[in-house]
matplotlib code that plots the C-alpha trace (Angstrom):
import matplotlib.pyplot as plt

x = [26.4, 25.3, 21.7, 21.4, 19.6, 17.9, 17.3, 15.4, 13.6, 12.1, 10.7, 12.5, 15.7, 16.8, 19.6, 21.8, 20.9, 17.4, 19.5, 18.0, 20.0, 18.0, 17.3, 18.8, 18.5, 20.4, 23.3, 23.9, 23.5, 24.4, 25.5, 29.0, 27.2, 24.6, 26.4, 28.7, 25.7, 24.8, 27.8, 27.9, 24.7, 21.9, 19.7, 21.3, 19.3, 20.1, 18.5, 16.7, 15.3, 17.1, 18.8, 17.7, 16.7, 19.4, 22.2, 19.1, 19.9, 23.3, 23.5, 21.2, 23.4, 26.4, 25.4, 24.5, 28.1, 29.5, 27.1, 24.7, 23.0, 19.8, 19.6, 16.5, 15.7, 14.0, 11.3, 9.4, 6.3, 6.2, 8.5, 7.3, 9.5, 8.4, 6.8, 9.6, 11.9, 9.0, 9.4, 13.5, 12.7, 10.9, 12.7, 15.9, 13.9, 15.3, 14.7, 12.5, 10.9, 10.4, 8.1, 7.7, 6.9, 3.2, 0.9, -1.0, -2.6, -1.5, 2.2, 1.7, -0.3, 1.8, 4.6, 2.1, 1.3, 5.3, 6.2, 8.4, 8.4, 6.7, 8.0, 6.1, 7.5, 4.4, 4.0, 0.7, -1.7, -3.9, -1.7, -1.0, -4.7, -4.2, -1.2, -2.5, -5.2, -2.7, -1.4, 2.1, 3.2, 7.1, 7.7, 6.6, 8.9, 7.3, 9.1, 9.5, 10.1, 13.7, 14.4, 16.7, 15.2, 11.4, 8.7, 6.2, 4.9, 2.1, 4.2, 7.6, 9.4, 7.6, 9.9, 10.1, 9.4, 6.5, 5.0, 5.8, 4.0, 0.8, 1.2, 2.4, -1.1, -3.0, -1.2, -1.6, -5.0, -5.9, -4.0, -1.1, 1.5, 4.8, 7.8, 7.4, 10.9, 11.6, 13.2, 14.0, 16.8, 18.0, 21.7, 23.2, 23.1, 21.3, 18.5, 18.2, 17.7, 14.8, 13.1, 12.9, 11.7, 8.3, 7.8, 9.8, 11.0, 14.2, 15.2, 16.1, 18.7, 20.2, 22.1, 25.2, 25.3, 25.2, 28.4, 30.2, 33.6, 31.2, 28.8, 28.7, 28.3, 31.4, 33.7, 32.1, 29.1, 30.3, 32.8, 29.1, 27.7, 30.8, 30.8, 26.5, 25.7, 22.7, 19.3, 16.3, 13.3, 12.2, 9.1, 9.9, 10.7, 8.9, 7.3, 5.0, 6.8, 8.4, 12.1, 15.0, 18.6, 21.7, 22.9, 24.1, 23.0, 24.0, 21.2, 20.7, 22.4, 20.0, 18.9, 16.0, 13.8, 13.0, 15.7, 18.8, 19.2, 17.1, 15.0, 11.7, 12.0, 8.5, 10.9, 7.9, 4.1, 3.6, 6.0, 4.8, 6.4, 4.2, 1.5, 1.6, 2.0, 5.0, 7.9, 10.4, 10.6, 14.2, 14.6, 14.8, 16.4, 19.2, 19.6, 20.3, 22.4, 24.5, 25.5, 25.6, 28.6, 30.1, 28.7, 27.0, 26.5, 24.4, 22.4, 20.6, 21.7, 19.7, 20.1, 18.5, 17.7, 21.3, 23.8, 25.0, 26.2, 28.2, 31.5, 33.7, 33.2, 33.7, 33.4, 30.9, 32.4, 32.8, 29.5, 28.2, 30.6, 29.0, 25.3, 26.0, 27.2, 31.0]
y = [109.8, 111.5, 113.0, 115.9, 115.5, 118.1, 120.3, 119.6, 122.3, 121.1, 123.9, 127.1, 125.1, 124.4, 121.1, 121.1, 117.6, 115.6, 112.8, 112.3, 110.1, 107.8, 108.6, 104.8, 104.9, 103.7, 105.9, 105.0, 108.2, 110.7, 114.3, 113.9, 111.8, 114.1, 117.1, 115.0, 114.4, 118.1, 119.4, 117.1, 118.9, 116.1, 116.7, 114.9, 112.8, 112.1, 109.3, 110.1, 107.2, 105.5, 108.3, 110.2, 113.6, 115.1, 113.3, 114.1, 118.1, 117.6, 115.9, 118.6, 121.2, 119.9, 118.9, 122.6, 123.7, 121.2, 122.6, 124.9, 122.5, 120.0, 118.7, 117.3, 114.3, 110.8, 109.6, 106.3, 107.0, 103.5, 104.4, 105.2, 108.2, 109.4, 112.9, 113.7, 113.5, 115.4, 118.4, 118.1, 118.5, 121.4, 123.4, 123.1, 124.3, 121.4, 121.7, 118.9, 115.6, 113.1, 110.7, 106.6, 103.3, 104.2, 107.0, 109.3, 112.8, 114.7, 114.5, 116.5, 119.0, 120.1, 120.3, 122.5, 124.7, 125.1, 125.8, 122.8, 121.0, 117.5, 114.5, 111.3, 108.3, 105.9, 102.5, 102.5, 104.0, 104.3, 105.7, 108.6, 109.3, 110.5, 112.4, 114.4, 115.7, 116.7, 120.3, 121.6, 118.8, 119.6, 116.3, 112.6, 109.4, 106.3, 103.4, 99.9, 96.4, 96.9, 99.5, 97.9, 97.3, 97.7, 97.7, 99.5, 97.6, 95.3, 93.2, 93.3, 92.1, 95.1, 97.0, 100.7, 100.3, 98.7, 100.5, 103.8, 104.7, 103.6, 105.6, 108.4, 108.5, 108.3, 111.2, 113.4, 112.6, 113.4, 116.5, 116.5, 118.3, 118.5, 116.7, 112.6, 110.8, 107.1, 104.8, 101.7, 99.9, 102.6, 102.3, 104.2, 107.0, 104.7, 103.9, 107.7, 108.5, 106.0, 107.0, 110.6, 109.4, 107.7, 110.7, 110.8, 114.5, 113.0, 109.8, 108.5, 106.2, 104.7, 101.6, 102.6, 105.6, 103.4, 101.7, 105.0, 106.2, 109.0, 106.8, 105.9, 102.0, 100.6, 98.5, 95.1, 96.3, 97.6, 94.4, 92.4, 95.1, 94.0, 90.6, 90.2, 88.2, 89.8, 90.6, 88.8, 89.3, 88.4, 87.9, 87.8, 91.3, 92.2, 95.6, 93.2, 94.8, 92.7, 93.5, 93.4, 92.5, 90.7, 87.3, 85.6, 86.7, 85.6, 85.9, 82.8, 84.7, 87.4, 88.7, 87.5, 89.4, 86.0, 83.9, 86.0, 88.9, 91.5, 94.0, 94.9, 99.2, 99.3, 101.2, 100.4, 101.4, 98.1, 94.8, 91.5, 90.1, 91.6, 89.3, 85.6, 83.3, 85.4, 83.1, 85.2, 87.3, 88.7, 91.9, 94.7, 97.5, 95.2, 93.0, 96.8, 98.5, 94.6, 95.8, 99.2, 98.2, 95.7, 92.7, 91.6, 87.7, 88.7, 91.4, 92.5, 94.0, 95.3, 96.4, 97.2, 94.7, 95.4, 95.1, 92.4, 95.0, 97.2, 96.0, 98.8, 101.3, 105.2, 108.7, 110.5, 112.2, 109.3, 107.9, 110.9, 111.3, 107.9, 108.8, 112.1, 110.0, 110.1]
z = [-118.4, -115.2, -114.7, -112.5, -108.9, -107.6, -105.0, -101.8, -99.8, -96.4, -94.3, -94.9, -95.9, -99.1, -99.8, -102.6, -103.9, -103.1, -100.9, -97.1, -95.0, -92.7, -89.7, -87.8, -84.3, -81.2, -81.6, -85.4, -87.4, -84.7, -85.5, -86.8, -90.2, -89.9, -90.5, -92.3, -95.1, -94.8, -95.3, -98.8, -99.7, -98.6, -95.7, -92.3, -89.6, -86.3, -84.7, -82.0, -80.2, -77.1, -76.7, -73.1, -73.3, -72.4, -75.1, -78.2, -77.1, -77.4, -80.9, -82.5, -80.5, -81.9, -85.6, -85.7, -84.8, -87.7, -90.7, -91.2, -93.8, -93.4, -90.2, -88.3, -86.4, -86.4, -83.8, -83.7, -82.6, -81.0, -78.0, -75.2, -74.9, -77.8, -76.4, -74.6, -77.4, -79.1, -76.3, -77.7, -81.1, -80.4, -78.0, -80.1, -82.8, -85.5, -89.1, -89.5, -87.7, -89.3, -87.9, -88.3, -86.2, -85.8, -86.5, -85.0, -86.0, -82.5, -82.9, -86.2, -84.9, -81.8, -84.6, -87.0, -84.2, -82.9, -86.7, -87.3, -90.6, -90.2, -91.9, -91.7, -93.1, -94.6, -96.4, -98.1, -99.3, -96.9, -94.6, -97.8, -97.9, -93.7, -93.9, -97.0, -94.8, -92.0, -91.8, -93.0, -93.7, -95.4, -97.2, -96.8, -97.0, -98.6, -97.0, -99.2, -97.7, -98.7, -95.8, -93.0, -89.3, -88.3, -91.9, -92.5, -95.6, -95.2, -97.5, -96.2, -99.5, -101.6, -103.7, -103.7, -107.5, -107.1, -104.0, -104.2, -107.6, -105.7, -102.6, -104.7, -106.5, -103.3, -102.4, -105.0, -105.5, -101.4, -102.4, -100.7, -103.2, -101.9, -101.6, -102.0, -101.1, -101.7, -99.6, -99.6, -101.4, -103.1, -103.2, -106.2, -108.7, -111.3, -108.1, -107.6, -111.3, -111.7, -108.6, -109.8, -113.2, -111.3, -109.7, -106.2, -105.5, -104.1, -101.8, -98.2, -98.3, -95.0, -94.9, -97.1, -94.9, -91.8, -93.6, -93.3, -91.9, -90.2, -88.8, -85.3, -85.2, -83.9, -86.4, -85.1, -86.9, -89.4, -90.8, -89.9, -92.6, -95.0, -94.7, -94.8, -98.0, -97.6, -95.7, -94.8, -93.3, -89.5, -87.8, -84.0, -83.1, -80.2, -81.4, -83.7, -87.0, -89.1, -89.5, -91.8, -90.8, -92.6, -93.3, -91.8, -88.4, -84.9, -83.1, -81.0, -78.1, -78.0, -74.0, -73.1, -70.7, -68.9, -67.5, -68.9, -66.4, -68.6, -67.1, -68.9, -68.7, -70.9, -73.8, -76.2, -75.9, -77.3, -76.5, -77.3, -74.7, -72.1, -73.6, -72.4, -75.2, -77.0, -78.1, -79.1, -76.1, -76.6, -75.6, -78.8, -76.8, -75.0, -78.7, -80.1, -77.7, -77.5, -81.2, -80.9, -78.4, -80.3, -79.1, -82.3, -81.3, -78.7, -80.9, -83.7, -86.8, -89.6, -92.9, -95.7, -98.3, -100.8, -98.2, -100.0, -102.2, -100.1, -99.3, -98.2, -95.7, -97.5, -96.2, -96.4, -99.3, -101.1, -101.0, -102.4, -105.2, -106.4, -105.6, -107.5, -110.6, -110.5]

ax = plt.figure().add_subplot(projection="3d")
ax.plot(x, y, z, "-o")
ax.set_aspect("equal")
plt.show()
């Protein structure tokens, strides 16, 4: 029998059901599955980073002619663009910003002060015990190991089940009181019911939205996404994170900023493969856009941890008809 999910309010906007779609970057959840989630009565995420300036302003432009639901936008705070997509957010006025890859206290006050809702997206609970002390915050995402591309988790194979209770509990005792969304391998209705039962106010969910008709990864990706047996962690991105992407994965071809025609642009405050003594000095920008275009041999292509599950591309529509418990 089918629970009931529940309403989500972020800043002055109110979503029919507590479902956030992922914010996945490098021109993955742009704003037709944004509005596309909205319109379904979730809260929408475009995906802000890689994209210039100029195309972030048209995506929130556009997602606002599709719906007039949920829709704000996602930022790693490790890019080096990072505050001039802020300046974007702002001037478009979007309905939230969620915020991961990194933290800092500045980002969330300039949003505070410009009246947009701040979302950051944590892993532990020390991080909890610093956001709960930041102001306005509209709602925080607790990311698990089970989350697709870069993790937060100091333990990268930690399940939502087990990590969010604890970074729940830091947060309520620092005294933050609003809205506490899991993420992380959350994947159906049954998922959704047992998060809110611990305590979550309502979930992010981003991989079987990725493996959408609405989503904007080309079909390359998205038969890679069918065909995965499932997802593993790696240890040589780069940014220093520790990442999640399918199996089986092609990445011996991946560019590499030395000796395979890649040109370092400094995308990242912080590359490992600026320091001497870095391996695995691929190129994470080039290995992302190589899939974003189709060429997934020579790039990389995360997931979350149950995309060994997922094995037919849906509609939006669809997808929620199944989180929703029908």
């Amino acid at each position: 029998m089918e629970a009931p999910i529940p309403a989500l309010t972020i800043g002055e906007k109110t979503a029919r059901y507590a479902i956030v779609q992922g914010g996945m970057s490098v021109r993955i959840s742009l704003a037709p599955l944004a509005a596309a989630v909205a319109n379904a009565g979730g809260v929408g995420t475009i995906g802000g980073m890689i994209l210039e300036p100029d195309e972030l302003t048209e995506e929130i432009r556009q997602a606002r002619v599709l719906t007039d639901g949920i829709v704000g936008v996602n930022l790693m705070y490790a890019g080096a663009a990072f505050d001039k997509m802020l300046d974007v957010c702002i001037r478009e006025g979007v309905d939230f910003l969620a915020i991961g890859a990194g933290f800092a206290r500045g980002p969330f006050r300039i949003l505070a002060k410009a009246g947009i809702p701040a979302v950051p997206i944590i892993s532990s609970p020390k991080a909890a015990r610093l956001v709960a002390r930041l102001p306005d915050i509209a709602a925080v995402v607790v990311e698990a190991g089970q989350a697709g591309g870069h993790l937060g988790p100091e333990d990268p194979e930690v399940s939502i089940w087990n990590l969010f209770p604890e970074v729940l509990s830091s947060l309520r005792g620092a005294g933050y009181d609003g809205p506490a969304i899991a993420a992380g391998g959350i994947l159906n209705h049954q998922d959704i019911v047992r998060a809110l039962g611990m305590g979550a106010n309502g979930v992010q969910i981003g991989t079987r939205f990725a493996v959408s008709r609405e989503s904007s990864a080309p079909d390359e990706m998205k038969q890679a996404w069918i065909a995965a047996t499932g997802s593993q962690v790696e240890w040589w991105s780069p940014t220093g994170y520790a990442s999640r992407a399918i199996v089986p994965h092609g990445d011996e071809g991946l560019p590499r900023v030395d000796g395979s025609g890649v040109r370092c642009d400094n995308c990242l405050k912080r590359c490992l493969h600026r320091q001497s003594g870095f391996e695995e000095s691929h190129c994470i920008r080039q290995a992302l856009v190589n899939s974003q275009a189709g060429n997934v041999r020579e790039g990389l292509v995360f997931s979350g941890g149950r995309i060994g599950e997922i094995s037919e591309v849906l509609t939006v529509d669809e997808i929620f008809k199944g989180l929703l418990g029908g």
